[in-house]
C-alpha positions, -999 to +999 in steps of 0.1 A: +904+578+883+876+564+860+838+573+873+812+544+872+773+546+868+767+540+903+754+572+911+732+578+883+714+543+899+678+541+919+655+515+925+619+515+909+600+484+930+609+458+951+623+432+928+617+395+946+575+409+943+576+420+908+591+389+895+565+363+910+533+379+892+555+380+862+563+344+868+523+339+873+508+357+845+517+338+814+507+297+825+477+317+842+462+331+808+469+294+788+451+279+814+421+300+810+424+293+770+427+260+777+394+260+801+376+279+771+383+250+747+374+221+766+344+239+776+337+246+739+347+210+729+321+195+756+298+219+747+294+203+709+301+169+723+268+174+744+247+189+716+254+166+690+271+132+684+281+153+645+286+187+640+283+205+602+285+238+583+253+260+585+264+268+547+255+229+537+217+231+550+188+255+544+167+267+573+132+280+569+107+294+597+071+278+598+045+308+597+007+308+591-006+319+558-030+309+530-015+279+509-026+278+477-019+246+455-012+252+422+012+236+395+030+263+372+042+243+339+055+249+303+027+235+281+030+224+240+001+232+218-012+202+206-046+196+183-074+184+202-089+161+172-060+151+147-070+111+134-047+094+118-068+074+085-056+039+076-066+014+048-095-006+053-080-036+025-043-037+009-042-023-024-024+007-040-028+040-031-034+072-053-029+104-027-048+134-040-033+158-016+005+166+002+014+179+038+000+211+045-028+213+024-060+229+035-089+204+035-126+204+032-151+179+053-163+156+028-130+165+001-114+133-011-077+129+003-068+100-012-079+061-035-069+028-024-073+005-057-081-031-041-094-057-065-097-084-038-126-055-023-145-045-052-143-091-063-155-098-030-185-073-033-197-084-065-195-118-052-215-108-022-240-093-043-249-123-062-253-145-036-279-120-022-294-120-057-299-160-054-315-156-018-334-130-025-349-150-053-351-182-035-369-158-009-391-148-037-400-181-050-406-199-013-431-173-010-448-178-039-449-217-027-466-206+003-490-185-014-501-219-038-506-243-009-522-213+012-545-210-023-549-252-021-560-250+018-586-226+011-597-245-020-597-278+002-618-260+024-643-247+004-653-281-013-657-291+026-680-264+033-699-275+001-703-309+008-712-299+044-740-273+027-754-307+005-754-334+033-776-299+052-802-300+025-801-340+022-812-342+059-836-319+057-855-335+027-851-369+041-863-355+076-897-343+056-897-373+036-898-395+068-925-373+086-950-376+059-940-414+061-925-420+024-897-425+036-879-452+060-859-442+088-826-459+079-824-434+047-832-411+077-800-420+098-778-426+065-784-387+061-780-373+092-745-397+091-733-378+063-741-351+073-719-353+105-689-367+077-692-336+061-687-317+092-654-333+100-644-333+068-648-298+069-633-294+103-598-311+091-599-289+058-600-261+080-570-273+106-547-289+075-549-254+056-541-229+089-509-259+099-503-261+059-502-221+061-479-217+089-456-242+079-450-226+044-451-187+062-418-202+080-401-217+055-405-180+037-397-166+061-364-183+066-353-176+033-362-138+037-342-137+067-310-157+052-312-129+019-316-102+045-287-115+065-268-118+028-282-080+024-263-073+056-229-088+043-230-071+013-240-035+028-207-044+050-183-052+019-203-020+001-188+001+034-155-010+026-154-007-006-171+032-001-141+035+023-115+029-001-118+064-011-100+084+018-124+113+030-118+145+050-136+142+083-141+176+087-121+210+080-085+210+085-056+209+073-034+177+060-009+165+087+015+142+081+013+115+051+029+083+058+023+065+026+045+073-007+026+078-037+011+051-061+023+023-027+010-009-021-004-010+012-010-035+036-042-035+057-047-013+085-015+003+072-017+042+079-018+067+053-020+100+067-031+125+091-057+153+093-058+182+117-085+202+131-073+236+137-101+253+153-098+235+182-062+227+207-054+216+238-024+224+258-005+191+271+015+196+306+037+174+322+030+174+361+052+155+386+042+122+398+038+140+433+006+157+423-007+131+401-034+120+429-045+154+430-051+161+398-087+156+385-108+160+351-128+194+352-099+214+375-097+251+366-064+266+346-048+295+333-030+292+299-006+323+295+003+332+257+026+365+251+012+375+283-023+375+283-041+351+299-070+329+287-089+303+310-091+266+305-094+232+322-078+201+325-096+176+302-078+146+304-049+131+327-028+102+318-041+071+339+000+060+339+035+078+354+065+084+328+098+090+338+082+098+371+055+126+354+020+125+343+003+137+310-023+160+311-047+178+290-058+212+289-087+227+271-093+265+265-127+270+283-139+300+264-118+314+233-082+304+226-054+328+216-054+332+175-026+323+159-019+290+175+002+264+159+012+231+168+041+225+195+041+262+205+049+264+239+025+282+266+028+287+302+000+267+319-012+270+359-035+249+375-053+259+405-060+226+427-069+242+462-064+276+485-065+268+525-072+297+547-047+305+576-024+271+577+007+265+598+028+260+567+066+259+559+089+260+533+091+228+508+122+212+503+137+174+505+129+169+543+089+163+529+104+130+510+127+119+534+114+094+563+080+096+542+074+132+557+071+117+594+102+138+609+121+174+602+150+185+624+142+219+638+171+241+654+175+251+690+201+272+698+231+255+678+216+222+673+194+205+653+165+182+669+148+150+651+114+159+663+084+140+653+058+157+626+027+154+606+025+170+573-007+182+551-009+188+514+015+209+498+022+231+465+055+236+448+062+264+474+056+253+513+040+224+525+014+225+555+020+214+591-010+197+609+013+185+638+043+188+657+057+220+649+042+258+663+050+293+640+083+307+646+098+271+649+125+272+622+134+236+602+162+219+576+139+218+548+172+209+524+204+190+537+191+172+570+195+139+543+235+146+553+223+138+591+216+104+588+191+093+621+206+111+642+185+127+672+206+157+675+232+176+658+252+210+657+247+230+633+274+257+632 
């Protein structure tokens, strides 16, 4: 006979129990997983009508602090007086000088030949010759009938004096009774002739003097204003011959040698080398802030000299502004033109400000808004923003320190009120 296993057989459990928590255990577990998902699903649905990488934003915390404004730019050296000199008339020019060359004030740079000019001035100066003696000559007219008033007036004074005398002998005369009293009266009436005779003499030469005092005076004013013309043509002509306005060096020549120039045409350029000025380029952001007289620190290989901004571009390029600024006490040696120096202008330092980090939220929604996280979300809440400096802006309203914001990506948000974050 063949043995079976039968004896080697015994029971562990009771076999109908273990089966039903077997039977249990697995749809048990994928219901839990389940529970966990829609619970995880409603969770986001609640929190936010979008949800978005936490790697696409940038989150900063608001904390107090001292916010100093300040603009940190690359500067070019530029010279602070460099005047471009142009012809005054069109002729040809002889240049006396080339690029580069060190100038004196007063050194002669260059000749414009322009007989047109030098016609028109002798021109000029003969008319003035012809008024001036026309001048001359009306005066000497007034000075003749001035010298026939006076003689006018004299023989009336004279024949005053003689009708005098006449009455008084006739007055005698007719006392003593040899004489009658009409050759009385016929004296004592020319007498009073005399007297108006003299009396006209007297008005005709002061209205005969005035009259010829204008009419010199007219003609010395019309050869003065011929003097004036011809000091004005003398300019020109002295200004013909190009002149160094002070000592420099020769910039850049624009006219070719032994050219004919047109006028107002420019001919070259002198540059003052004792004196720059650093030119920035500040973003249009700041332009309102920026004011004539600010203080500045010009950096050159690393040490640092002070300045000030002289002069700020009244119009926005490319959405920048120009600015100027001038060393205040002594400026590096060795500049040259177009070197490049790091410039820093100091606008303002607040003391303890609820400030945060700057980024694109400031521009977006004209700074009214920021989305600041809670938990997993991200909350439109309202805000009012302050001034701000390339680093942090500063919060007036709206936000408390410790409140962390989106200060770059919140643009991917839209209007939404709330959204997660994850």
């Amino acid at each position: 006979m063949i043995r079976d296993t039968s004896a080697q057989d015994r029971p562990l459990s009771t076999p109908a129990a273990s089966a039903r928590w077997k039977r249990w255990l697995l749809p048990a577990a994928g219901a839990a997983l389940l529970l966990l998902g829609i619970v995880f699903v409603a969770r986001g649905w609640l929190s936010g009508s979008s949800s978005f990488d936490a790697s696409r934003v940038r989150i900063a915390e608001v904390k107090r602090g001292d916010l100093v404004r300040d603009i940190a730019a690359d500067g070019r050296v530029i010279a602070a007086n460099s005047p471009t000199l142009y012809a005054v008339a069109s002729g040809v020019v002889t240049l006396k000088v080339v690029a580069g060359d060190k100038v004196e004030a007063g050194q002669v740079l260059a000749e414009i030949d322009s007989p047109e000019l030098r016609s028109k001035l002798a021109q000029e100066q003969t008319t003035l010759a012809s008024l001036q003696a026309e001048a001359d000559r009306t005066g000497l007219d007034a000075a003749v009938t001035r010298a026939s008033a006076r003689k006018a007036v004299d023989q009336a004074e004279i024949e005053r004096l003689a009708a005098e005398r006449d009455l008084k002998r006739y007055q005698r005369a007719f006392e003593a009774g040899a004489l009658p009293q009409i050759d009385l009266m016929k004296a004592q009436d020319q007498l009073k002739k005399a007297e108006i005779g003299l009396s006209h003499a007297r008005n005709d030469a002061g209205l005969q003097g005035r009259g010829a005092g204008l009419d010199a005076r007219n003609k010395q004013l019309l050869a003065e204003r011929q003097r004036a013309v011809v000091a004005e043509v003398q300019r020109q002509v002295d200004a013909l011959t190009l002149r160094a306005p002070f000592d420099g060096q020769v910039g850049q020549v624009q006219a070719p040698q032994r050219t004919n120039l047109a006028l107002n045409a420019p001919v070259l350029t002198v540059v003052d080398l004792s004196v720059f000025e650093v030119e920035i380029r500040v973003p249009e952001s700041f332009a309102r802030d920026l004011a004539i007289g600010m203080p500045a620190t010009l950096t050159s290989n690393g040490a640092p000299f002070p300045g000030e901004i002289s002069a700020v571009s009244p119009e926005v390029v490319n959405g920048e502004v120009t600015a100027r600024i001038r060393f205040s006490d002594k400026q590096p040696p060795g500049l040259r033109q177009n070197q490049r120096l790091s410039a820093r202008v100091m606008m303002d330092t607040r003391r303890n400000v609820m400030m945060v980090e700057r980024g694109p939220f400031v521009e977006q929604g004209g700074g009214r808004y920021a989305y600041v996280m809670e938990g997993g979300s991200a909350v439109r809440r309202p805000v009012q923003l302050g001034v701000s400096s390339l680093s942090a802006v500063e919060v007036l309203d709206g936000l408390k320190p410790g409140d962390k914001v989106v200060v770059s990506g919140s643009d991917l948000f839209g209007d939404a009120e709330r959204v997660s974050v994850n």
